[in-house]
C-alpha positions, -999 to +999 in steps of 0.1 A: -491+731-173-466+710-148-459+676-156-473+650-131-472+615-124-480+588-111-460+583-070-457+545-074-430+547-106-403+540-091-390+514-114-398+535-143-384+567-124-352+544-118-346+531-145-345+566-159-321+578-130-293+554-137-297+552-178-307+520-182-340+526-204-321+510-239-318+476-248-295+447-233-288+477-205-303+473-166-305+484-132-297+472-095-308+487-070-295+480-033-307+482+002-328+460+029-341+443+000-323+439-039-339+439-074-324+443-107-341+453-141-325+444-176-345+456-208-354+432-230-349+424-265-378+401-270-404+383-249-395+356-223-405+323-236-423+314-208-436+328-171-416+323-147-425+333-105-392+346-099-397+369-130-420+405-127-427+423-166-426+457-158-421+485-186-394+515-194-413+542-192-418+546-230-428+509-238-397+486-239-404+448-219-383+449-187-373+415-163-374+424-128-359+401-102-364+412-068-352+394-037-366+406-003-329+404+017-300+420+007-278+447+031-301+437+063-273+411+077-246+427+070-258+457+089-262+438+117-230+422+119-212+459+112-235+464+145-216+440+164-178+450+150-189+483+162-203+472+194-168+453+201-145+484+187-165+508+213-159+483+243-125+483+234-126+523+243-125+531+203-148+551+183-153+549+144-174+567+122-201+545+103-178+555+065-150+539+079-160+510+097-182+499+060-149+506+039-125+488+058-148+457+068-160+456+033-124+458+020-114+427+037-137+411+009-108+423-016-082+395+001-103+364+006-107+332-012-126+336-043-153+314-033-155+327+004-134+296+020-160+274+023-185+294+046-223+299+039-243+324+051-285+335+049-289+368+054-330+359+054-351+387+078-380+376+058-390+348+038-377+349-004-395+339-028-373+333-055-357+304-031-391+293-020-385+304+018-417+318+034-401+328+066-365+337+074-339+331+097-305+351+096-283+320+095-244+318+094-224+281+089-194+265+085-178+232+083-147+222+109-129+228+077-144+258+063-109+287+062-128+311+089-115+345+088-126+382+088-116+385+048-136+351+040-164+363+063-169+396+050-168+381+011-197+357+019-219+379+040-213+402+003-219+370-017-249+357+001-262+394-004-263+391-041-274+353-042-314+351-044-311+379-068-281+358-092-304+328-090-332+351-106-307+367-130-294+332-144-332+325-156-328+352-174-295+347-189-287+312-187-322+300-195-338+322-217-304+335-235-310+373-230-282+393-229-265+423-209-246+449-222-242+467-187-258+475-155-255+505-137-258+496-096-270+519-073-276+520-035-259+527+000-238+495-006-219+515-035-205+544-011-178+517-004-155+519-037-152+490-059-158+462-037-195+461-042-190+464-079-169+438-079-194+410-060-220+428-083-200+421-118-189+384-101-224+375-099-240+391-130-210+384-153-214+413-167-198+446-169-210+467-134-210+505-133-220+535-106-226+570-116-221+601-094-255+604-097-266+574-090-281+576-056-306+607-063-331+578-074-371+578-082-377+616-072-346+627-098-359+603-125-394+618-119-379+655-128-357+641-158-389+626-178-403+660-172-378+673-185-379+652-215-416+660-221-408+695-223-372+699-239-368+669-261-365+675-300-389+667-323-391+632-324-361+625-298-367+591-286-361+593-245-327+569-249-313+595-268-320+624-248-304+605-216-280+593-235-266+633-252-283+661-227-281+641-194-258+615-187-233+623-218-204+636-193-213+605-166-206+576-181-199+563-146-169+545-134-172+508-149-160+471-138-154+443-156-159+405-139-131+393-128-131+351-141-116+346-102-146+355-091-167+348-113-159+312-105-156+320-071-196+332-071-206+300-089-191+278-064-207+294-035-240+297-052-239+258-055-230+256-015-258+283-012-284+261-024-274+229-012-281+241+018-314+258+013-326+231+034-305+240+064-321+272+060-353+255+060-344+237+092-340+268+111-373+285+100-391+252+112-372+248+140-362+283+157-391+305+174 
């Protein structure tokens, strides 16, 4: 008499986790690699590669867009910060040195000041890389400092996945009532939600409970099987015996950067082919 299922649901199990199982509502999820979910109100018009269908767990169409690099290079260059704090005979805890590096993002130009940046361990798909090459550039003229470094590495983070999300909403029209973002990113107050809500333009929210993921979303649709009502669809029961006292702490875009994003993801793809270069170029 236990409920089972299935061990590879985590997108269904997700979804469930952060409440985003109803219509015109989605998911992010973020770590080494990114993916967002939004459910659907009708069929896409057409296939597209950088679009997966998956399902809600009771039947709704989902978009997926999933990008293989997201936190990797940033991790790496937090690595070095540490590396140069501890040689200057200072320690700081791994909390502190993410909050007040990713901070700096907060104060920067909108668009990043002119700097690019490929946080690429692997090859993407949705940018038509097969390889990668962690890549950062500027231009003599490019405003080069820790604030506008920090805000691209966060922007460059986000910017396979926004180029998959604007199919969906700039092509095909769908809309997004909210997205709930979950992930290690998020410890960090606000500033991930705000690259997040920049990106998506769309409202960006994260729960309490947001980083139990699959294994809590697995126990919550057992739940459901066993407590709903008669008839209580499973939006409902998240919605009034779940998540009715986490609503979750949400962001608006802010236009600044919202303009800010589009500017960079325009520098970000011009030079896809710089990118390129260094995949055919560096062993």
């Amino acid at each position: 008499g236990i409920p089972i299922c299935p061990p590879e649901g985590d997108a269904g199990t997700g979804m469930v986790a952060t409440n985003s199982v109803r219509k015109r509502t989605g998911n992010i999820s973020v770590g080494t690699s990114v993916f967002a979910m939004i459910v659907l109100e009708k069929e896409l018009s057409k296939v597209y590669p950088e679009i997966d269908l998956v399902t809600t767990p009771n039947g709704s169409p989902v978009g997926m867009v999933h990008a293989n690099n997201c936190s990797s290079d940033i991790n790496a260059w937090l690595g070095l910060f540490r590396e140069f704090f501890e040689a200057m005979g200072q320690k700081v805890e791994a909390d502190k040195l993410f909050e007040v590096m990713l901070n700096k993002a907060l104060e920067a130009d909108s668009d990043g000041g002119g700097l690019l940046s490929y946080g690429y361990f692997s090859g993407e798909n949705i940018t038509g890389l097969e390889k990668g090459r962690p890549l950062f550039v500027r231009s003599p003229e490019s405003r080069f400092n820790l604030a506008n470094f920090m805000r691209t590495h966060l922007f460059t983070a986000f910017a396979a996945l926004k180029i998959g999300m604007d199919i969906l909403t700039k092509e095909e029209k769908i809309e997004i009532d909210s997205i709930l973002a979950h992930g290690g990113l998020f410890k960090t107050p606000l500033v991930g939600q705000k690259i997040v809500a920049a990106a998506m333009n769309t409202p960006v929210s994260v729960m309490a409970t947001a980083g139990e993921g699959g294994a809590w979303g697995m126990a919550i649709l057992a739940s459901y099987m066993m407590n709903k009502d008669q008839e209580e669809s499973l939006e409902d029961f998240l919605d009034k015996k779940v998540f009715e006292e986490d609503a979750g702490q949400e962001i608006y875009p802010d236009q600044l950067d919202v303009e800010g994003f589009e500017a960079f993801i325009e520098r970000y793809k011009k030079g896809l082919m710089i990118e390129q270069a260094a995949v055919d170029h560096l062993i």
